[in-house]
VOPAGU-2260 file (C-alpha; in pm, 1 decimal, decimal comma):
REM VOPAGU-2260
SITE   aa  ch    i         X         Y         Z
SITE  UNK   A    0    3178,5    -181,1      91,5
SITE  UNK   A    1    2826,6    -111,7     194,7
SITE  UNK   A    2    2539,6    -345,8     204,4
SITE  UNK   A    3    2294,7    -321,3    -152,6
SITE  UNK   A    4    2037,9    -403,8      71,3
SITE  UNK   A    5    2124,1    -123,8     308,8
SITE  UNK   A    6    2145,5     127,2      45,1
SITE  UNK   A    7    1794,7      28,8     -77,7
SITE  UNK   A    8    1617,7      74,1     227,0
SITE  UNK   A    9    1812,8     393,6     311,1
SITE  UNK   A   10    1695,6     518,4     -59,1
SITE  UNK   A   11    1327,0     386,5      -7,9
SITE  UNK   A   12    1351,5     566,5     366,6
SITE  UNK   A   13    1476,8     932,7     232,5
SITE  UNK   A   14    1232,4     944,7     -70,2
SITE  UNK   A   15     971,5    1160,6      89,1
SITE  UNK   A   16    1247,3    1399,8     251,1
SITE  UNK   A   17    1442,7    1433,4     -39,0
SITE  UNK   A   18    1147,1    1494,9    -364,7
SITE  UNK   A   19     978,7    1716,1     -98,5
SITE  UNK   A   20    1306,3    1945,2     -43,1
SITE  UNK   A   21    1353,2    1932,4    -417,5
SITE  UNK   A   22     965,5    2032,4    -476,1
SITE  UNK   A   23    1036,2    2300,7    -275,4
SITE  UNK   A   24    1364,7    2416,0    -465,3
SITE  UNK   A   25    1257,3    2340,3    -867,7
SITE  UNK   A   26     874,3    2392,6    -760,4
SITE  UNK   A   27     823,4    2157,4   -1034,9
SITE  UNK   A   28     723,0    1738,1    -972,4
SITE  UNK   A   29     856,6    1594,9   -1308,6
SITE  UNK   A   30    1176,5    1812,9   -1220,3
SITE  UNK   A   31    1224,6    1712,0    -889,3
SITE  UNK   A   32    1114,5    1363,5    -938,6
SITE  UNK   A   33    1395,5    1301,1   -1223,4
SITE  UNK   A   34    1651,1    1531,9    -959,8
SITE  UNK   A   35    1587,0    1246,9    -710,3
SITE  UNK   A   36    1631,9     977,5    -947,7
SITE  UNK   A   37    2016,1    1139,5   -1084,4
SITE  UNK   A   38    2097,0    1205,3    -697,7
SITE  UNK   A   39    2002,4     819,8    -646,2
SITE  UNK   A   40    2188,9     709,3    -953,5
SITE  UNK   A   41    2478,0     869,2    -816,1
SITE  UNK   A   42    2442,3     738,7    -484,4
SITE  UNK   A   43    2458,6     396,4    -624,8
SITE  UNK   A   44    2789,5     489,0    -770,6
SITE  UNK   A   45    2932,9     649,4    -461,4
SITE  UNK   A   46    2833,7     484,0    -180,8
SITE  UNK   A   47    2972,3     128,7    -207,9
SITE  UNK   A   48    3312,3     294,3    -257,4
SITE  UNK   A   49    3318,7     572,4       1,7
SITE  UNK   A   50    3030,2     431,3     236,2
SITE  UNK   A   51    2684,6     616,4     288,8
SITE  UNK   A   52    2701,4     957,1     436,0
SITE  UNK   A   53    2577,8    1067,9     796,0
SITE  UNK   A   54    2273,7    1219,3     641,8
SITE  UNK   A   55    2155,6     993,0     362,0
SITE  UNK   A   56    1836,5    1213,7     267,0
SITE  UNK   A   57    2071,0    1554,2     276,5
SITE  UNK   A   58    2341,5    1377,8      83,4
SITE  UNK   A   59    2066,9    1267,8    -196,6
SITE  UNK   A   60    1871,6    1635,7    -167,6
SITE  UNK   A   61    2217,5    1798,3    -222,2
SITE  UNK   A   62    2320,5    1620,9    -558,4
SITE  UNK   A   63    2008,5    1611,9    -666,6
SITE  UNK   A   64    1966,6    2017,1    -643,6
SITE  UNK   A   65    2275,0    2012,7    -818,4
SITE  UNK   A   66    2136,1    1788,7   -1082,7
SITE  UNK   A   67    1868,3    1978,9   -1094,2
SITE  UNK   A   68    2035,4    2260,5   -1168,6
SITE  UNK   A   69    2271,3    2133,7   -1414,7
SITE  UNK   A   70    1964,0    1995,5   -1593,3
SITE  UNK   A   71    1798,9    2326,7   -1625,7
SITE  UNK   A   72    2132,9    2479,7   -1749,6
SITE  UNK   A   73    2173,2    2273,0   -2038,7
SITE  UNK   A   74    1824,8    2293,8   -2149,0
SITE  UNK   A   75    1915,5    2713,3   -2110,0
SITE  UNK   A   76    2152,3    2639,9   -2385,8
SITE  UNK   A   77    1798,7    2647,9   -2582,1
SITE  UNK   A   78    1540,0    2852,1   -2401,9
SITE  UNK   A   79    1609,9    3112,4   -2126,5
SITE  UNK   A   80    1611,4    3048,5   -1739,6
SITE  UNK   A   81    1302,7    3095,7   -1533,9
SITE  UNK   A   82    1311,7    3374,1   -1320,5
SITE  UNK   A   83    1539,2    3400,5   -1016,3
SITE  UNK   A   84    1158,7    3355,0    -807,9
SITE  UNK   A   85    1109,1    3024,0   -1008,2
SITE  UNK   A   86    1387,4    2891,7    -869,4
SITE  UNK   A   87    1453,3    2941,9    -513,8
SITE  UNK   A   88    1781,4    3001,0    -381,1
SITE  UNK   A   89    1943,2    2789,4    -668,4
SITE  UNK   A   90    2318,8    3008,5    -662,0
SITE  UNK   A   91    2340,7    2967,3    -284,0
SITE  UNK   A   92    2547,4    2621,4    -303,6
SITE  UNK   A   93    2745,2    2816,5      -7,8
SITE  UNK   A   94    2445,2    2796,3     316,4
SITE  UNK   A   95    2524,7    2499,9     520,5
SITE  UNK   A   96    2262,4    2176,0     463,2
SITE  UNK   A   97    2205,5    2143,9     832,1
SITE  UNK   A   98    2052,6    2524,7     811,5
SITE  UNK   A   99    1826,3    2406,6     538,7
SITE  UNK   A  100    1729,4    2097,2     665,5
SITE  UNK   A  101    1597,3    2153,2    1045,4
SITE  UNK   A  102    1305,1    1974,2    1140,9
SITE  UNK   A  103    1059,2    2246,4    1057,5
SITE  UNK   A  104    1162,6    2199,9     658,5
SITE  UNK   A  105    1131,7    1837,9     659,4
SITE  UNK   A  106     828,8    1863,6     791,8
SITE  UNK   A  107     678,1    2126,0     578,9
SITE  UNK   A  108     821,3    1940,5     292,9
SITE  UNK   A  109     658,7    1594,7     314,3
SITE  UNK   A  110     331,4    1774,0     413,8
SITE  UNK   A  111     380,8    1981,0      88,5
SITE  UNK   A  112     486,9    1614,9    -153,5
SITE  UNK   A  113     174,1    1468,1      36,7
SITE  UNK   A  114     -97,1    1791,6     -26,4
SITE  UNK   A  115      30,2    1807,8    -402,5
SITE  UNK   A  116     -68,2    1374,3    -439,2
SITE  UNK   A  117    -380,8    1466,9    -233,2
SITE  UNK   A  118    -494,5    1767,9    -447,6
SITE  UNK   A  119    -881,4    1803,4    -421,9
SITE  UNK   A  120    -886,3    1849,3    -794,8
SITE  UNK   A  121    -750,2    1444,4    -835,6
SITE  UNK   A  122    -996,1    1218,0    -787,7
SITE  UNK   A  123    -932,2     920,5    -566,9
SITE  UNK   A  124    -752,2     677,8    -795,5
SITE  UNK   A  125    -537,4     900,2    -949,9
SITE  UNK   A  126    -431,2    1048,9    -549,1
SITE  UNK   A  127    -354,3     674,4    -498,6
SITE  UNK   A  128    -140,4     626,3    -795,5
SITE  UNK   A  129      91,1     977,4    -797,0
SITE  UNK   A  130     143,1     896,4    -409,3
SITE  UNK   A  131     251,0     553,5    -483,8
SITE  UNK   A  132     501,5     654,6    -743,1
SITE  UNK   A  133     594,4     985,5    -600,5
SITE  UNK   A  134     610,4     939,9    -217,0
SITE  UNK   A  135     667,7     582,2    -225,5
SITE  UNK   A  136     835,1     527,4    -560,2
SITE  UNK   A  137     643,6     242,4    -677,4
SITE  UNK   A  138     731,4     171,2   -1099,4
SITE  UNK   A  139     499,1     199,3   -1292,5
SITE  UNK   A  140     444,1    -147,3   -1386,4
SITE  UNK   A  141     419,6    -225,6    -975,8
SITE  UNK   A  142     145,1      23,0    -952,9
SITE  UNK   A  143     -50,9    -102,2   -1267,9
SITE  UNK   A  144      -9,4    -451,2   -1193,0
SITE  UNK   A  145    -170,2    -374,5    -817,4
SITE  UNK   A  146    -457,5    -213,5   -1011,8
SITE  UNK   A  147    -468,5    -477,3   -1271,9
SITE  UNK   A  148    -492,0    -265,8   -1569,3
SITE  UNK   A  149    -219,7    -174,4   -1829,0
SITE  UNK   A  150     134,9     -36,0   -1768,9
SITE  UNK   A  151      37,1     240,2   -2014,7
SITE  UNK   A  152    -329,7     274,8   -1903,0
SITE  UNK   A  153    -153,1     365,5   -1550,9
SITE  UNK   A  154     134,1     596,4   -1706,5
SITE  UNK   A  155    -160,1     806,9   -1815,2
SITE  UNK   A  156    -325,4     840,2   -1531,7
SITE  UNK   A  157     -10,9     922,5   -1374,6
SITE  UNK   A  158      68,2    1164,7   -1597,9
SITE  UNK   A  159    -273,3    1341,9   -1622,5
SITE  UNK   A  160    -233,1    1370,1   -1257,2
SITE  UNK   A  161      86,8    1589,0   -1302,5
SITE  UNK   A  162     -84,6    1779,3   -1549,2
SITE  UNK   A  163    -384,3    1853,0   -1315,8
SITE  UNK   A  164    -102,4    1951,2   -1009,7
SITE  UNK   A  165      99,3    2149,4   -1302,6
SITE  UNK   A  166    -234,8    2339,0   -1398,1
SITE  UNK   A  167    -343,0    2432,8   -1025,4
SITE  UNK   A  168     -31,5    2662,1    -958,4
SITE  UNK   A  169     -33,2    2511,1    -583,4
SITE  UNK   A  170     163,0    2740,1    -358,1
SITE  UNK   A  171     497,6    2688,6    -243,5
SITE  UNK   A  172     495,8    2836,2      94,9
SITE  UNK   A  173     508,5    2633,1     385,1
SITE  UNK   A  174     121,5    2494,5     481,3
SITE  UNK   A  175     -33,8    2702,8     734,7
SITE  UNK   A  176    -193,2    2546,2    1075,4
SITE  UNK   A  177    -532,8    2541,0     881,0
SITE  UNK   A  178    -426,7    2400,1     534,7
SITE  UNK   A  179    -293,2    2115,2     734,3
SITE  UNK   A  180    -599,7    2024,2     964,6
SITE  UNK   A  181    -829,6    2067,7     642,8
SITE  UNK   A  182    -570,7    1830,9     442,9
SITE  UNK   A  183    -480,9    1556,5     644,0
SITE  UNK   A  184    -769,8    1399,6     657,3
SITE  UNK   A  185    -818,6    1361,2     277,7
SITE  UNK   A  186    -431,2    1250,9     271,3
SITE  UNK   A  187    -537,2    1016,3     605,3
SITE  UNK   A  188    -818,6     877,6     339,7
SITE  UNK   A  189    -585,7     849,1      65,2
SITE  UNK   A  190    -322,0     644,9     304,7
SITE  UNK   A  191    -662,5     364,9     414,1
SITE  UNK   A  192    -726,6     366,2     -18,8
SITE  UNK   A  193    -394,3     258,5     -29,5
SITE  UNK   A  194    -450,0      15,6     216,4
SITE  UNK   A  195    -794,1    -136,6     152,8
SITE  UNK   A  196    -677,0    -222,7    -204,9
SITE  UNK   A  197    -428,0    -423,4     -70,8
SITE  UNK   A  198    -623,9    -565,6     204,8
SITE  UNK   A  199    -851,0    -684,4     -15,6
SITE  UNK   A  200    -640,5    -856,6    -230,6
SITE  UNK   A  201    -764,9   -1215,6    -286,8
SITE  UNK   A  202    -520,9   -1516,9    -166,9
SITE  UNK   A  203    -318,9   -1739,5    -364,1
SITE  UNK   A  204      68,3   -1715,5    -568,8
SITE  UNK   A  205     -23,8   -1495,2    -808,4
SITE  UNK   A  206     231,0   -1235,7    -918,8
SITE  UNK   A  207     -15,6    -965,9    -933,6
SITE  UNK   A  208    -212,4   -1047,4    -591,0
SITE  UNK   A  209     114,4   -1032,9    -426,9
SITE  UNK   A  210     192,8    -645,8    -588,2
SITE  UNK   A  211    -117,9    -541,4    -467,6
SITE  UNK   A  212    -167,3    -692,0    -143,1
SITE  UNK   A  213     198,0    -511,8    -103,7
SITE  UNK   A  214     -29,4    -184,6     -79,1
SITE  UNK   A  215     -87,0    -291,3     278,3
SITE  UNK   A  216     260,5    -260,5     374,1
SITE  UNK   A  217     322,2      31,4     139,9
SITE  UNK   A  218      17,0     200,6     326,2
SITE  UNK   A  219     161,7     126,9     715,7
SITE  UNK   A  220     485,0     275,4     600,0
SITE  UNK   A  221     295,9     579,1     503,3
SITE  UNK   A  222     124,7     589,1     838,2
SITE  UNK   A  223     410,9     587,5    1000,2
SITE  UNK   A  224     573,0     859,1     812,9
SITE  UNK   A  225     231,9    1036,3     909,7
SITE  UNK   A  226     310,7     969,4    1281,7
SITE  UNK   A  227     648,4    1118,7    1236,1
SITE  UNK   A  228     518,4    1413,9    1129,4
SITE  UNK   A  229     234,2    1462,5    1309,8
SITE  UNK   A  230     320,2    1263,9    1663,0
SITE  UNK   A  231      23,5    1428,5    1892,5
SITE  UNK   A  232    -214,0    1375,5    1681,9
SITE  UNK   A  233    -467,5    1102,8    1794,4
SITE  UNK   A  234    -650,3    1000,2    1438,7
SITE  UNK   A  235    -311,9     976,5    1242,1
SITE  UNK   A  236    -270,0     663,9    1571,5
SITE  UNK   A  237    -587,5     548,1    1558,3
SITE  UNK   A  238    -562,3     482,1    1151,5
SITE  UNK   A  239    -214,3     343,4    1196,6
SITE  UNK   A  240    -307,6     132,4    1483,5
SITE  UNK   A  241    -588,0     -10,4    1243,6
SITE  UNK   A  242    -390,5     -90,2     968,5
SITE  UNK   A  243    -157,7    -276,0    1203,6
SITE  UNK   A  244    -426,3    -467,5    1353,6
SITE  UNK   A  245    -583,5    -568,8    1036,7
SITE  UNK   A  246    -235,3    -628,3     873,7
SITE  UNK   A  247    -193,1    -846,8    1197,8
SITE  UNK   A  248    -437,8   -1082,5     971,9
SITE  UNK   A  249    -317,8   -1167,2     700,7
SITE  UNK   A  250    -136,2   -1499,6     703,1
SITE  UNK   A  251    -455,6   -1616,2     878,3
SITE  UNK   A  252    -714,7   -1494,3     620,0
SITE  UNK   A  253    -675,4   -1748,8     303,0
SITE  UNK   A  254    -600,4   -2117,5     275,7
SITE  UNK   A  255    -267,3   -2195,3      27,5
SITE  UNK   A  256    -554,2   -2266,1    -234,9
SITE  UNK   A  257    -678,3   -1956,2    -171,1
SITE  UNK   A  258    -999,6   -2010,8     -41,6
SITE  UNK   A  259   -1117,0   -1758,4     237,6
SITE  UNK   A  260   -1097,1   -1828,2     588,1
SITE  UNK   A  261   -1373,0   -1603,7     822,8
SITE  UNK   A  262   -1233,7   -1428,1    1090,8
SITE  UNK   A  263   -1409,8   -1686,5    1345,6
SITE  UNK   A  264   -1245,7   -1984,4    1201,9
SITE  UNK   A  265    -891,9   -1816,4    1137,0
SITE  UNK   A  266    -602,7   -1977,0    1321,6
SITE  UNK   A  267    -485,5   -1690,3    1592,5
SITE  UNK   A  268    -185,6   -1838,7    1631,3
SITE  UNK   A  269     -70,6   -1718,2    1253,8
SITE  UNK   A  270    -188,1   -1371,1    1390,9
SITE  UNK   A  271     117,1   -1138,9    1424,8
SITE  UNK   A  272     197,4   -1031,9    1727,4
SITE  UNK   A  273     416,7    -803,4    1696,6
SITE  UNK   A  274     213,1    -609,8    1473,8
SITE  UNK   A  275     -86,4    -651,3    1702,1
SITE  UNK   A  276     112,9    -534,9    2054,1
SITE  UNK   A  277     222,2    -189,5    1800,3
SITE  UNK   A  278    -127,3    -147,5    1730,8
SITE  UNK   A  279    -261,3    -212,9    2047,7
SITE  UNK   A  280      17,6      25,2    2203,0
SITE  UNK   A  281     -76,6     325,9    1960,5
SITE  UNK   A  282    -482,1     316,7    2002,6
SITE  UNK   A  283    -402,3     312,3    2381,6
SITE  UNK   A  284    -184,1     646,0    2326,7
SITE  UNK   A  285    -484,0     789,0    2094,9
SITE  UNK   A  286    -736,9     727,3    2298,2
SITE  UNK   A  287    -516,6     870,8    2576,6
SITE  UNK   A  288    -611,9    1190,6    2430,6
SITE  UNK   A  289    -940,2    1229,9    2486,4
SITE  UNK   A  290   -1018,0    1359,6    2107,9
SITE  UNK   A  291   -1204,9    1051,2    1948,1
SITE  UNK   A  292   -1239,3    1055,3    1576,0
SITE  UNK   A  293   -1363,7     755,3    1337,8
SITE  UNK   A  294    -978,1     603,6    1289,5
SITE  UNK   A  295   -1000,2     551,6    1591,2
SITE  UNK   A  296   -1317,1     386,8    1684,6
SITE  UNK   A  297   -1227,0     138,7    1394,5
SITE  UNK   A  298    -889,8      86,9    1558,5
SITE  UNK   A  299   -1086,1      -6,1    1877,4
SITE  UNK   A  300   -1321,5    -262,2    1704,9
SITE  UNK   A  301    -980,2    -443,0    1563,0
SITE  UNK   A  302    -848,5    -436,5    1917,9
SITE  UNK   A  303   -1142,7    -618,5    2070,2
SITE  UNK   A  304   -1054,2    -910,8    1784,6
SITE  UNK   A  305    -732,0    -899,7    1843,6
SITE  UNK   A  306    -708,4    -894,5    2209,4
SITE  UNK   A  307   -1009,5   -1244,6    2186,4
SITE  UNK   A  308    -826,3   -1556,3    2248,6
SITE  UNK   A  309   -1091,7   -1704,1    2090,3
SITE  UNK   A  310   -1370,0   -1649,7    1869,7
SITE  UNK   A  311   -1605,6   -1782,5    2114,7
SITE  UNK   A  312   -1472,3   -1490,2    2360,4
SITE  UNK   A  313   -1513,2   -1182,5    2173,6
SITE  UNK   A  314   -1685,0    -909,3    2291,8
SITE  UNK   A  315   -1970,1    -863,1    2060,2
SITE  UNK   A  316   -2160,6    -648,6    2308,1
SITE  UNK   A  317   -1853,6    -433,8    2276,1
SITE  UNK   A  318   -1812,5    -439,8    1917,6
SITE  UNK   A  319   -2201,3    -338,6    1870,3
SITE  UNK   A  320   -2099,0     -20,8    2085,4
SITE  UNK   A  321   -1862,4      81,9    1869,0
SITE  UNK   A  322   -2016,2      62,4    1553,4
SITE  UNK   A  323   -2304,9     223,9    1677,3
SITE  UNK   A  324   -2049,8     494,3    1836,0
SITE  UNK   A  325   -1928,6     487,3    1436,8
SITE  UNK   A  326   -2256,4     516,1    1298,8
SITE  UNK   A  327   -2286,6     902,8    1458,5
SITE  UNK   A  328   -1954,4     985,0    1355,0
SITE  UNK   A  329   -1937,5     832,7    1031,0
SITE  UNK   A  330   -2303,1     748,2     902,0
SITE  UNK   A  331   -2276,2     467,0     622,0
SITE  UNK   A  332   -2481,9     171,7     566,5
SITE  UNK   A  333   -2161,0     -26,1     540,6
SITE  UNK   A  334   -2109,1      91,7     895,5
SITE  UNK   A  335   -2466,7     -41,0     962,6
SITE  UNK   A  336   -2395,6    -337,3     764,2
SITE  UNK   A  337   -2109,8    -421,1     997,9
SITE  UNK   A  338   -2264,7    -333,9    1297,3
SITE  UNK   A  339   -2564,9    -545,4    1201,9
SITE  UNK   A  340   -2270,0    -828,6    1201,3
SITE  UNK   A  341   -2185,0    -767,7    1580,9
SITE  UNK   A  342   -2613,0    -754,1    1661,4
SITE  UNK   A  343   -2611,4   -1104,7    1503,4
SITE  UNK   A  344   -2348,2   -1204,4    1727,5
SITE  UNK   A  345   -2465,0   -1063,1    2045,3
SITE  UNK   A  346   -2850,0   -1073,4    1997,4
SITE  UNK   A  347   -2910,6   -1313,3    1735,9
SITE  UNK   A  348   -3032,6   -1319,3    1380,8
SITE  UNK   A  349   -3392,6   -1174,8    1396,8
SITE  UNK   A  350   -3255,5    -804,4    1522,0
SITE  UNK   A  351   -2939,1    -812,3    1315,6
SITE  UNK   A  352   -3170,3    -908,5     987,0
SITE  UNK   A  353   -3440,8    -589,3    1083,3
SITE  UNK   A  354   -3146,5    -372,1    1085,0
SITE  UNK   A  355   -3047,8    -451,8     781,6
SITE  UNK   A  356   -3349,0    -452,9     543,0
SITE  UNK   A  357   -3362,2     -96,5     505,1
SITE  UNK   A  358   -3042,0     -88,7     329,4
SITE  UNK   A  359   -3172,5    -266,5      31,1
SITE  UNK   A  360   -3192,2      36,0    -174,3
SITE  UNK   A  361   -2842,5     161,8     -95,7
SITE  UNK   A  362   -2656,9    -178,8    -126,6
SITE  UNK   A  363   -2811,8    -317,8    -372,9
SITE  UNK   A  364   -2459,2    -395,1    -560,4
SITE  UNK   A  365   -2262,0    -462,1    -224,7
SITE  UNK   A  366   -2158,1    -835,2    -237,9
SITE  UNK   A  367   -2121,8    -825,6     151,4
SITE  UNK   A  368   -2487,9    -714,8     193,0
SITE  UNK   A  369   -2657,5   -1020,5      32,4
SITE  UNK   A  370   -2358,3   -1254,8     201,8
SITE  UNK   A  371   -2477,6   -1112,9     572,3
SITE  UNK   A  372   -2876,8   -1160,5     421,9
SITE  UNK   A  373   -2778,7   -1507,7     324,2
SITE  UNK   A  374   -2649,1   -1569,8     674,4
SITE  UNK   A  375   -2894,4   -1425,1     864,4
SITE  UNK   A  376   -3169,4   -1625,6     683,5
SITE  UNK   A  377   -3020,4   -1962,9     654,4
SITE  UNK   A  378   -3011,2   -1902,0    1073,5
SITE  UNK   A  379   -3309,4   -1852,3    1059,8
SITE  UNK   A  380   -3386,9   -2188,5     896,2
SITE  UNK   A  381   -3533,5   -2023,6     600,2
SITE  UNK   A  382   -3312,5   -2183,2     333,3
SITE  UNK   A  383   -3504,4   -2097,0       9,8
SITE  UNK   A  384   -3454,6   -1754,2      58,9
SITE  UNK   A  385   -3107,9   -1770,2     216,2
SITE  UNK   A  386   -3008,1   -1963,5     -96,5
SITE  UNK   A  387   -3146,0   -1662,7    -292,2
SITE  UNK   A  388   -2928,5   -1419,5    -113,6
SITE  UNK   A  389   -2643,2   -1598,1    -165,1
SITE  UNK   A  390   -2716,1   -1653,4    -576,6
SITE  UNK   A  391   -2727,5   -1259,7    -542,7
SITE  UNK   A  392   -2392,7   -1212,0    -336,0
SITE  UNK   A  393   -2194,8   -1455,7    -629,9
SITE  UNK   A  394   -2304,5   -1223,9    -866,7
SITE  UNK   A  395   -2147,2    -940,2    -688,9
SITE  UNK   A  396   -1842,9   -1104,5    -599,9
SITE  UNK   A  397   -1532,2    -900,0    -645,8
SITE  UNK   A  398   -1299,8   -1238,7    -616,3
SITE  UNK   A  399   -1320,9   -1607,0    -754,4
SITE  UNK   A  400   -1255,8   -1694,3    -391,7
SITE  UNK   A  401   -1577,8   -1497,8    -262,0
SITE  UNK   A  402   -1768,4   -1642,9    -524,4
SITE  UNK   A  403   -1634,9   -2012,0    -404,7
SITE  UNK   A  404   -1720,1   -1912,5     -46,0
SITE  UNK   A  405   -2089,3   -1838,5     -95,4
SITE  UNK   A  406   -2146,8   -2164,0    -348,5
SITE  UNK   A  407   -1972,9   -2377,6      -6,7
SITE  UNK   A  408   -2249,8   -2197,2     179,6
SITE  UNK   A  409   -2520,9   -2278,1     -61,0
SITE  UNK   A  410   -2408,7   -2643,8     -85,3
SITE  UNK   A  411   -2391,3   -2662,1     279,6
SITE  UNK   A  412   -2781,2   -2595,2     306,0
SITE  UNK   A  413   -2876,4   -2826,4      20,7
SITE  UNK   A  414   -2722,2   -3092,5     198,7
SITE  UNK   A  415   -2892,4   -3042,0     429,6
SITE  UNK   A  416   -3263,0   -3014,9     318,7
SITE  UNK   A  417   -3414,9   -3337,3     369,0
């Protein structure tokens, strides 16, 4: 008998191989997508009898082309068979797997499953959702509940997403040296999306905070698929080594009621460690190659946090450096926002508050903007006006646990006005 649990993982591991060889072979999502899930039904069966084969991703690509095919057969009892070019190399059951599935097509193939979910024609949130239930295999439900809107709400938006990849006609061919230097970066986006939305998930036992701050680990397991693919290549390490780093966080970030915790008062010793050494190994090997690109910069910032003992120890100087190192790569004001944060903490609250005034315009609707203002004044012992800030950042607030944070803030300098 195998192990359930095994068989999961091993399923949840070959995904990306597998729809990505089918892709290839049916040239059609939905087709490949419902191939997968008949090879996986059968593997189910099969498995816990016989025990899982050497290859499990082959084994599942294998059935499900014949699936596939036996599913396109019976709906030829109706309408005709698409050309012999539609489907590619269906009748040659004979040619050995191990011939079809070299390193070169495995690679091509996930590239190929992760171009289609990054198609420039998506926008954002629907590349987010069709990788999540494509590459990763995320239900439905999962995905919506992460997003907090409506099971059906998200089917669409799935489904016009297939419709968009459907009407593009994307080629088939394996990507080219230049298709995959212009793509990666907007699937290297999609991947710290992923991420960020469960990253930002607020604290607390909630069902649906604990789908989506799932995202996080979702996300690392994509970056790590990345790193697979692309092993020499420094930004796919520096925006793994982030995630790790910031992942590294989380039991530190929010007390059981939920309430936030700032990085300077979180207990390190709930930091993981494990995570962080992983991290801290892959930006070293990134930076190793002399090729610095905003992933990892960021990467570098978390390492300076992660490597302080001590809030009282970290290297703001440092941290400043970087950001301002960011700011000519990347140009944001949330990148000056944040770098105004390490001024602050390195030169005090007169510079860090200069920097930042000129971003009124832009961040007008950023809740961290008016949080950092509120700071900055109240530091500046003017309290009125810090107390304004602060009535502006609760406004903006994205969580009833940011909200909660700012009013402790704004009690905090009402108690103390004489």
């Amino acid at each position: 008998m195998t192990d359930p649990a095994w068989i999961d993982a091993a399923l949840v591991a070959a995904r990306p191989r597998a729809v990505g060889a089918l892709l290839r072979y049916f040239r059609e999502l939905d087709l490949a997508e419902e191939a997968f899930q008949d090879a996986c039904l059968k593997a189910l069966q099969v498995w816990p009898v016989k025990g899982p084969p050497r290859d499990p991703a082959a084994w599942l690509i294998f059935v499900g082309r014949n699936a596939g095919v036996d599913g396109l057969r019976r709906r030829g009892r109706q309408t005709a068979l698409p050309d012999e070019a539609v489907l590619s190399d269906l009748d040659d059951v004979e040619t050995p797997l191990a011939e079809r599935l070299d390193g070169a097509d495995y690679r091509d193939d996930v590239l190929r499953l992760l171009f289609v979910c990054c198609h420039p024609d998506l926008p954002a949130t629907q590349q987010i959702a069709l990788a999540l239930r494509i590459v990763s295999g995320l239900s439905v439900r999962r995905i919506a509940r992460a997003f907090l809107v409506g099971e059906a709400a998200m089917e669409q938006r799935i489904t016009r997403a297939k419709a968009r990849v459907a009407a593009a006609g994307l080629p088939f061919e394996a990507p080219g040296p230049v298709e995959r230097a212009e793509r990666l970066g907007v699937v290297l986006a999609m991947v710290y999306l992923v991420f960020n939305e469960g990253y930002s998930a607020p604290g607390g036992p909630d069902a649906d905070r604990d789908d989506r701050a799932g995202l996080a680990g979702e996300a690392i397991r994509l970056g790590r698929l990345l790193l697979r693919l692309f092993p020499a290549e420094p930004e796919v390490m520096g925006l793994t080594s982030l995630m790790l780093l910031q992942h590294a966080r989380a039991g530190a970030r929010f007390a059981d009621d939920g309430a936030v915790i700032l990085l300077d008062d979180q207990d390190r010793s709930r930091w993981d460690r494990t995570a962080i050494a992983e991290g801290l190994a892959l930006m070293d090997k990134a930076l190793r190659h002399l090729r610095p690109g905003p992933y990892q910069v960021q990467a570098a910032i978390a390492a300076l946090h992660a490597r302080a003992v001590s809030a009282e120890v970290t290297d703001w100087t440092g941290i400043e450096r970087l950001y301002a190192t960011l700011e000519i790569m990347q140009p944001s004001p949330v990148v000056t926002l944040n770098r105004a944060v390490a001024v602050m903490k390195a030169r005090g609250p007169d510079e860090a508050l200069a920097m930042i005034e000129p971003l009124a315009d832009r961040l007008g609707g950023y809740f961290y903007f008016f949080g950092l203002k509120g700071t900055l004044l109240s530091q500046l012992g003017r309290a009125s006006d810090a107390c304004a800030a602060y009535d502006q950042a609760i406004a903006l607030a994205n969580t009833p646990a940011q909200a909660a944070h700012i009013r402790d803030q704004i009690d905090g300098l009402r108690a103390a006005e004489p």
